[in-house]
TORNUSE-226437 format. One record per atom (N, C-alpha, C): residue in one letter; residue number from 0; atom name; x, y, z. Coordinates in steps of 0.1 Angstrom, whole numbers, plus 5000, padded with zeros to 4 digits. Layout:
% residues N
  code  pos  site     X     Y     Z
     A  NUM    CA     X     Y     Z
...
% end
This chain:
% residues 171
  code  pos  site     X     Y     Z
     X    0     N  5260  4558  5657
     X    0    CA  5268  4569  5654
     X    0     C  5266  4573  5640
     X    1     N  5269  4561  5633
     X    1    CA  5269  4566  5617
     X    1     C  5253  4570  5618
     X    2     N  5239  4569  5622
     X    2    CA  5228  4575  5620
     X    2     C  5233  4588  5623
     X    3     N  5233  4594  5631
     X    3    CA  5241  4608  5640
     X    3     C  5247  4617  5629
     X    4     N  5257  4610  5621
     X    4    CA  5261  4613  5611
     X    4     C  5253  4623  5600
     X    5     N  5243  4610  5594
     X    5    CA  5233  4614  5585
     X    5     C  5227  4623  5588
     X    6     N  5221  4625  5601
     X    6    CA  5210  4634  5604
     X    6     C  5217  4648  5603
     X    7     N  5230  4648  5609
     X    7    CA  5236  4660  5608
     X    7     C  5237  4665  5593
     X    8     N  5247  4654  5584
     X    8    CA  5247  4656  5572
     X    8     C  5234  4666  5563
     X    9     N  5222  4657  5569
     X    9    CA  5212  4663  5561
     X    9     C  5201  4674  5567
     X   10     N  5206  4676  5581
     X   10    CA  5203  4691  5585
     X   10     C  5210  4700  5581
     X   11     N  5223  4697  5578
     X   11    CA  5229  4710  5569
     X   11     C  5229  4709  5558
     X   12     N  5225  4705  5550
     X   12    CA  5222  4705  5536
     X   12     C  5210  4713  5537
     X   13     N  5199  4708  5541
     X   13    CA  5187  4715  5546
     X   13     C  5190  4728  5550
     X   14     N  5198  4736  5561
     X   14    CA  5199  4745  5564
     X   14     C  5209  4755  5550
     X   15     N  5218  4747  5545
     X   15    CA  5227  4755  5534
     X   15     C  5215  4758  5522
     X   16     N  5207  4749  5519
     X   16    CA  5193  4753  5508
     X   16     C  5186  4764  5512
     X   17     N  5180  4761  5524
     X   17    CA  5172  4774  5528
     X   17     C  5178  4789  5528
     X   18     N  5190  4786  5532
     X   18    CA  5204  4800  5532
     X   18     C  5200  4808  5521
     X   19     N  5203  4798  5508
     X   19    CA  5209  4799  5493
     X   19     C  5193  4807  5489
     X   20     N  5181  4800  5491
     X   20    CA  5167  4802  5483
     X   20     C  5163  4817  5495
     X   21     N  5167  4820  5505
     X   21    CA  5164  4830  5516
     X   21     C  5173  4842  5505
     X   22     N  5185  4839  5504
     X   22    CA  5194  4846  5495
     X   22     C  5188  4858  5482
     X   23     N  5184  4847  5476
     X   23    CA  5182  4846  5465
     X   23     C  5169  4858  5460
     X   24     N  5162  4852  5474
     X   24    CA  5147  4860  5477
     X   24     C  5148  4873  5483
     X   25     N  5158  4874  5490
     X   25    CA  5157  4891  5496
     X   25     C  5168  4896  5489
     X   26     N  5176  4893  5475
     X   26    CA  5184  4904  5472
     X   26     C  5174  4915  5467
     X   27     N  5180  4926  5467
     X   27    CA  5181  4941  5452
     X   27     C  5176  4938  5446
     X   28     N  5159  4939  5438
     X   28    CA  5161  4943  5425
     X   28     C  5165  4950  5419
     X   29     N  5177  4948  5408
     X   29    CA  5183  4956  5404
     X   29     C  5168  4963  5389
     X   30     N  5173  4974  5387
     X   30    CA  5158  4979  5379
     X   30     C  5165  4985  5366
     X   31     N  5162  4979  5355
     X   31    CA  5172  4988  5347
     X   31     C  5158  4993  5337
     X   32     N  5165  5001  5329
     X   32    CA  5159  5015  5324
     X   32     C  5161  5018  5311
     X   33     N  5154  5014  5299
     X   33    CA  5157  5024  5287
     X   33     C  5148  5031  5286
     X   34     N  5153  5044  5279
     X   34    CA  5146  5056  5273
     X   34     C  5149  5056  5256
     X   35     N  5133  5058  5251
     X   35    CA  5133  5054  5242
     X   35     C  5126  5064  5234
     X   36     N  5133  5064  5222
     X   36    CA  5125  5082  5217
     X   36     C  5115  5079  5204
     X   37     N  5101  5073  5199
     X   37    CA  5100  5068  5193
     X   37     C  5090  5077  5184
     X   38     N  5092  5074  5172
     X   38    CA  5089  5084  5162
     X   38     C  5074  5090  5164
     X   39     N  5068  5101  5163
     X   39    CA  5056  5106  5162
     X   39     C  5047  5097  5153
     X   40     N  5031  5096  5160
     X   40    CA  5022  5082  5149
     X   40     C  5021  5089  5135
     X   41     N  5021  5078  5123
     X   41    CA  5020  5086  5114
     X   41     C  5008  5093  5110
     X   42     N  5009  5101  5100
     X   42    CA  4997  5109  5098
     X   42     C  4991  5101  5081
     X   43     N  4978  5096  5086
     X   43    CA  4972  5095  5071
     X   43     C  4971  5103  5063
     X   44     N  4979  5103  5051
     X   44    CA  4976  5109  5039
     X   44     C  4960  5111  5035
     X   45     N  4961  5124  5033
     X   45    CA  4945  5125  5027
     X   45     C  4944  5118  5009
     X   46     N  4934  5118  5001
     X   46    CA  4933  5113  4994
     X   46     C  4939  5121  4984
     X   47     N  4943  5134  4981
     X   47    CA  4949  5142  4975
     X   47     C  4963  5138  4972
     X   48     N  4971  5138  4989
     X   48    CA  4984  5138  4991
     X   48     C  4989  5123  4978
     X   49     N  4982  5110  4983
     X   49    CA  4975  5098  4979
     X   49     C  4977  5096  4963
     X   50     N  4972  5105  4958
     X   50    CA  4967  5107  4945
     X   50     C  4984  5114  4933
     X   51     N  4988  5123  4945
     X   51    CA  5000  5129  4943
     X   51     C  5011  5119  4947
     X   52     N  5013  5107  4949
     X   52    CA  5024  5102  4954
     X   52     C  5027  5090  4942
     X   53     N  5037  5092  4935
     X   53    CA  5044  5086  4923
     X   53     C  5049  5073  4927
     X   54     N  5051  5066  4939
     X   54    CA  5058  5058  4941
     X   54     C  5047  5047  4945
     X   55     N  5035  5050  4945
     X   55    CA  5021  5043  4952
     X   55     C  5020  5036  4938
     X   56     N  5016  5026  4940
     X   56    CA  5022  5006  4928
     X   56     C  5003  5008  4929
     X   57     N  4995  5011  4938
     X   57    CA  4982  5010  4935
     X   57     C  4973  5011  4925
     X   58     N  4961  5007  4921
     X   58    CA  4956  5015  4910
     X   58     C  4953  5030  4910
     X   59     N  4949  5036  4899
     X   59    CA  4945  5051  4903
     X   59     C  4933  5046  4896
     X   60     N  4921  5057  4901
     X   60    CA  4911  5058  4902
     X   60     C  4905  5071  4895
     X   61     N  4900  5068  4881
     X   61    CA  4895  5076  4871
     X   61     C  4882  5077  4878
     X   62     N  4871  5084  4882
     X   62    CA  4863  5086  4883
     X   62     C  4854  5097  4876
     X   63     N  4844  5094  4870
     X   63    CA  4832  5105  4861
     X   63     C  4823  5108  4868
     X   64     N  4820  5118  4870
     X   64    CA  4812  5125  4879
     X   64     C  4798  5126  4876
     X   65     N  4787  5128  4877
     X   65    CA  4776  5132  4872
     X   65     C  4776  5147  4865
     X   66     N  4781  5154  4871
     X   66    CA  4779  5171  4863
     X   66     C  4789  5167  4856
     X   67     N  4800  5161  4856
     X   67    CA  4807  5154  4843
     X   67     C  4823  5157  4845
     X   68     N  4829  5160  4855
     X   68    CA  4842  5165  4863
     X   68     C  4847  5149  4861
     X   69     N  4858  5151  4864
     X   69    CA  4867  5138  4863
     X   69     C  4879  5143  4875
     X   70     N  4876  5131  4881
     X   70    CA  4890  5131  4896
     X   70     C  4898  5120  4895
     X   71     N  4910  5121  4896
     X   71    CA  4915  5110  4900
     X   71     C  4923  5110  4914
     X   72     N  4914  5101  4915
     X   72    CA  4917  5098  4931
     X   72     C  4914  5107  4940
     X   73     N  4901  5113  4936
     X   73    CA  4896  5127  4944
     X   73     C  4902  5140  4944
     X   74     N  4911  5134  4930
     X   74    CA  4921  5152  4929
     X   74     C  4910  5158  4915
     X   75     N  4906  5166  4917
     X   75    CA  4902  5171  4904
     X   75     C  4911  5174  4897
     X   76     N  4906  5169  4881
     X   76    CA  4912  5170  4874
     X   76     C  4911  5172  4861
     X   77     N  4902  5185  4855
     X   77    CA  4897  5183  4843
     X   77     C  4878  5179  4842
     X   78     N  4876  5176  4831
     X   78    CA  4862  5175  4826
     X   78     C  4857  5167  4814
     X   79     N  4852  5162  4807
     X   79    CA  4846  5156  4796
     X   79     C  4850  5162  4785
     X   80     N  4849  5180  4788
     X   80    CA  4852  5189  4777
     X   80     C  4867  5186  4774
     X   81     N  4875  5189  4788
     X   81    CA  4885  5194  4786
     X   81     C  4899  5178  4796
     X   82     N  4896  5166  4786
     X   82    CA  4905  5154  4793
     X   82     C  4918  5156  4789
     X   83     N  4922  5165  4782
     X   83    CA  4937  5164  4786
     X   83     C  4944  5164  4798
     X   84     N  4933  5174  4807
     X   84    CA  4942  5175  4817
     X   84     C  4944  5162  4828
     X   85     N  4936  5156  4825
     X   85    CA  4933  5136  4830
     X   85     C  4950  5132  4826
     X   86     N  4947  5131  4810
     X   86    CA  4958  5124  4804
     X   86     C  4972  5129  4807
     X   87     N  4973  5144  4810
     X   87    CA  4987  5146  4816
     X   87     C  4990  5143  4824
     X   88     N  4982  5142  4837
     X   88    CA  4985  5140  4846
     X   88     C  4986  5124  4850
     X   89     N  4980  5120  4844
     X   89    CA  4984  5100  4839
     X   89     C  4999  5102  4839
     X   90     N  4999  5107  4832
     X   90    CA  5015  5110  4816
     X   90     C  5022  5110  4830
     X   91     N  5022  5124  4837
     X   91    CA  5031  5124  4851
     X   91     C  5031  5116  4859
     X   92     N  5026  5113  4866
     X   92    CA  5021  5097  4873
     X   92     C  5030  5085  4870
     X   93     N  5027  5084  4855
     X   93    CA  5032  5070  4853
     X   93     C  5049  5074  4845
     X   94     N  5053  5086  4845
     X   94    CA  5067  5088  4845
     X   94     C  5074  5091  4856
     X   95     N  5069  5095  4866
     X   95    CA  5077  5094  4879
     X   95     C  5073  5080  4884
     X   96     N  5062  5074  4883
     X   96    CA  5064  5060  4884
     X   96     C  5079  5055  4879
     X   97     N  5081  5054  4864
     X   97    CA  5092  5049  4859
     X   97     C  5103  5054  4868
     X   98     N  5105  5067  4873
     X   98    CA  5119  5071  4871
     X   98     C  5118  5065  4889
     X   99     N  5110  5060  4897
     X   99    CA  5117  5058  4910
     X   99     C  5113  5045  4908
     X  100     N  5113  5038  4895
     X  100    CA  5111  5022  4888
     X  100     C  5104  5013  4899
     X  101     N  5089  5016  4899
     X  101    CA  5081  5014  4903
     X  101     C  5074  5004  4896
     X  102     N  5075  4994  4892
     X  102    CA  5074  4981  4883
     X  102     C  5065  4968  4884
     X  103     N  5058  4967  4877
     X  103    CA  5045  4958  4876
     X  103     C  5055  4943  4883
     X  104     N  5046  4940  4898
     X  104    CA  5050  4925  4901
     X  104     C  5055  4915  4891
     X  105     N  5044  4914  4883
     X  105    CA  5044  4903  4875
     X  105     C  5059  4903  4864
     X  106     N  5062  4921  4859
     X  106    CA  5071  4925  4851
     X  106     C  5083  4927  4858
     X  107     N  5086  4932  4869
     X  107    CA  5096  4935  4875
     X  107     C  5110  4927  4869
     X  108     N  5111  4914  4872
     X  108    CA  5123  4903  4865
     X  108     C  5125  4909  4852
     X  109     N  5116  4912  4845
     X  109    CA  5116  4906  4829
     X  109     C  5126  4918  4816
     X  110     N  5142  4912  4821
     X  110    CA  5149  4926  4812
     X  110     C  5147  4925  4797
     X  111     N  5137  4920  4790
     X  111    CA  5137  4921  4780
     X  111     C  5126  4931  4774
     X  112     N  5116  4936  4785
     X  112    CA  5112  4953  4787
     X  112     C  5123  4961  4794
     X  113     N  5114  4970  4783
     X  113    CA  5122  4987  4791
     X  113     C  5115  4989  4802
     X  114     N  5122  5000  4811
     X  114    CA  5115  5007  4824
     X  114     C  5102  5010  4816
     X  115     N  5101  5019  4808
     X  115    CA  5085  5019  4804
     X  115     C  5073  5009  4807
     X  116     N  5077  4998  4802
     X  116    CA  5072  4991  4799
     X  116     C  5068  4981  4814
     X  117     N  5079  4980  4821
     X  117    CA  5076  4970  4834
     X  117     C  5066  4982  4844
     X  118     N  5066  4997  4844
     X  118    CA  5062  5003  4850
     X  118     C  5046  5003  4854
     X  119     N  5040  4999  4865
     X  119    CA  5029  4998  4868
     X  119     C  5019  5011  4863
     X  120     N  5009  5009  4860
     X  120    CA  4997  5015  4850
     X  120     C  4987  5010  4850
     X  121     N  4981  5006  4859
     X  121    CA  4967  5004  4862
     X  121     C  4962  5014  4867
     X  122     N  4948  5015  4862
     X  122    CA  4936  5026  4864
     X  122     C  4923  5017  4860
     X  123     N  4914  5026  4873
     X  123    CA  4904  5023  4871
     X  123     C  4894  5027  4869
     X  124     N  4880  5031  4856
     X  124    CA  4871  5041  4851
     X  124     C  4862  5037  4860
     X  125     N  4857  5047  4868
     X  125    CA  4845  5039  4873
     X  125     C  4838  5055  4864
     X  126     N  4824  5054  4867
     X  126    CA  4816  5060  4860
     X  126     C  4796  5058  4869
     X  127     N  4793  5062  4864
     X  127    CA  4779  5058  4872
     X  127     C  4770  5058  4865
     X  128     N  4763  5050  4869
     X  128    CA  4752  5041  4861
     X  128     C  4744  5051  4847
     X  129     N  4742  5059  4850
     X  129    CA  4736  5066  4845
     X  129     C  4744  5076  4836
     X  130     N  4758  5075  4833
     X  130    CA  4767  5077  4825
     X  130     C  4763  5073  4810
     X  131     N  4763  5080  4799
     X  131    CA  4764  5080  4783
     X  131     C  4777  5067  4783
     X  132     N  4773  5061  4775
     X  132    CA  4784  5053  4768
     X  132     C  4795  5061  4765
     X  133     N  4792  5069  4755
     X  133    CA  4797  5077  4748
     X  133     C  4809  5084  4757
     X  134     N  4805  5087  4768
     X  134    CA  4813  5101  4779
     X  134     C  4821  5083  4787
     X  135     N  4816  5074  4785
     X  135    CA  4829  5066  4790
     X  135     C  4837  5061  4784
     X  136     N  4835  5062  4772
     X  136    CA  4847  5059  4760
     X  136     C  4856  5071  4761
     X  137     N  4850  5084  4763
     X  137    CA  4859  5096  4758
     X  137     C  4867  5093  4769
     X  138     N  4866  5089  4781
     X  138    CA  4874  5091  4792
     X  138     C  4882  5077  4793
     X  139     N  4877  5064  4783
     X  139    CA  4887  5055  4789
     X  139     C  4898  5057  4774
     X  140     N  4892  5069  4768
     X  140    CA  4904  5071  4754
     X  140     C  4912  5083  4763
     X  141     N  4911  5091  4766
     X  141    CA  4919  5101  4778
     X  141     C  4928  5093  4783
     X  142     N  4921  5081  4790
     X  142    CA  4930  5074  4798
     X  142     C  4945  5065  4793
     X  143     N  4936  5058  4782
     X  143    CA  4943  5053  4771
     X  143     C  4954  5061  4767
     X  144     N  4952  5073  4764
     X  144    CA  4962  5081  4751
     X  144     C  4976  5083  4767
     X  145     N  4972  5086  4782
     X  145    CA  4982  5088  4789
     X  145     C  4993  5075  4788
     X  146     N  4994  5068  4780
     X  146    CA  5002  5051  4781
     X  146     C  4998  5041  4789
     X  147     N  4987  5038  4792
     X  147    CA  4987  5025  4790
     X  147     C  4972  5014  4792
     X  148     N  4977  5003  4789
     X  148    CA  4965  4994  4786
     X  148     C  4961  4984  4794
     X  149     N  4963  4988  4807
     X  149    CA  4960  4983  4818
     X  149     C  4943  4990  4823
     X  150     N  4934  4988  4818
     X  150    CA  4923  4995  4826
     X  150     C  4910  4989  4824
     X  151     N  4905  4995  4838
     X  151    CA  4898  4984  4845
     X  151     C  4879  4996  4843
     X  152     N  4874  4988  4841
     X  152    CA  4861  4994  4841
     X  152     C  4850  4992  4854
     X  153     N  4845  5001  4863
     X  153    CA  4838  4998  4877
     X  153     C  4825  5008  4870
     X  154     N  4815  5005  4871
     X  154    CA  4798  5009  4869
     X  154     C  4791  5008  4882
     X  155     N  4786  5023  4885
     X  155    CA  4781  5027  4896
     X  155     C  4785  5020  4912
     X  156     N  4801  5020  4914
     X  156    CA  4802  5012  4927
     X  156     C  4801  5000  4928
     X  157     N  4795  4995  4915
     X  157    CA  4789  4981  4915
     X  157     C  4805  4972  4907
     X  158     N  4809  4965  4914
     X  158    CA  4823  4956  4908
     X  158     C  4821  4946  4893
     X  159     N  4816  4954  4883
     X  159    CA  4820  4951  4866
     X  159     C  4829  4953  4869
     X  160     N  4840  4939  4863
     X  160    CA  4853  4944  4859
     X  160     C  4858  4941  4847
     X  161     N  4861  4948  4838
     X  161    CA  4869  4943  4826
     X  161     C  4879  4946  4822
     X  162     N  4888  4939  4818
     X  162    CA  4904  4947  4810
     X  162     C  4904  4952  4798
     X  163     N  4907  4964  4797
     X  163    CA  4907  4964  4785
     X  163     C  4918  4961  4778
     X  164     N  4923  4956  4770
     X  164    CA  4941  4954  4768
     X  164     C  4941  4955  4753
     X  165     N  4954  4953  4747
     X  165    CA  4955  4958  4735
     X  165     C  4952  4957  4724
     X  166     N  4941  4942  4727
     X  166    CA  4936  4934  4711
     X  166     C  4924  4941  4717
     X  167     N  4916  4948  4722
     X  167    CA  4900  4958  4722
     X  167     C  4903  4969  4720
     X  168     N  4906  4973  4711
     X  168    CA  4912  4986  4705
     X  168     C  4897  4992  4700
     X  169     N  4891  4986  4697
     X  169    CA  4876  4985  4690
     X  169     C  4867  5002  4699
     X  170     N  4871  5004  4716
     X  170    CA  4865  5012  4719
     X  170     C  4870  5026  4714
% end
């Protein structure tokens, strides 16, 4: 009798599992649904836009041309004859740098500079091989006179790098 028992016991156990896992298997997928509205891909800045953007911590890029034009960052900007227009636009650059305090990593902490001072200003002359000495001084003194002494020297594509900083006053 008590076997009788068990067998029943564990045919219905057996039969209440299969119920529950039969269950389980043919409900509703229930299907749920978000709509999602997600922003348009961005658009790459051309090198212009790039060149124009005050808040960009990157270097700018002095480049001397062979017929003797000067761009930075592919914005023309001036000439050999006529670098002011280089250095103002430095000048602008690295003052709306300051005023959206756009600040050298290394300087950022340090309140014992001014905003001036922590404000990132790196540039870099590149020039091509075949450049006068002379036409790369005038341009790393253009660069110079815009504030500051962060600048990097690149010869024909080719990675020369040097700093100039404030004890090589000499060029």
């Amino acid at each position: 009798m008590r076997r009788g028992v068990l067998r029943l016991v564990a045919l219905l156990t057996f039969i209440v599992g299969i119920a529950v896992v039969w269950s389980w298997h043919w409900q509703p997928e229930t299907k749920t649904c978000f709509i999602v509205q997600l922003p348009p891909m961005p658009i790459t800045p051309t090198s212009e836009q790039i060149a124009r953007l005050p808040y960009n911590d990157g270097y700018l890029t002095v480049r001397l041309e062979p017929d003797s034009s000067l761009n930075l960052n592919s914005l023309k900007v001036g000439s050999l004859t006529e670098p002011e227009q280089l250095t103002a636009k430095l000048h602008e650059i690295f003052e709306q740098r300051r005023e959206f305090r756009v600040f050298d990593e290394l300087l950022a902490q340090r309140e014992d500079l001014t905003d001036a001072q922590r404000t990132v200003k790196k540039v870099i002359v590149a020039a091509p091989n075949s450049a006068k000495y002379g036409d790369v001084v005038r341009v790393v003194d253009a660069v110079k006179s815009s504030g500051t002494n962060d600048i990097w020297l690149q010869i024909d594509g080719k990675n020369y790098w040097w700093i100039f900083d404030e004890h090589l006053n000499s060029l």
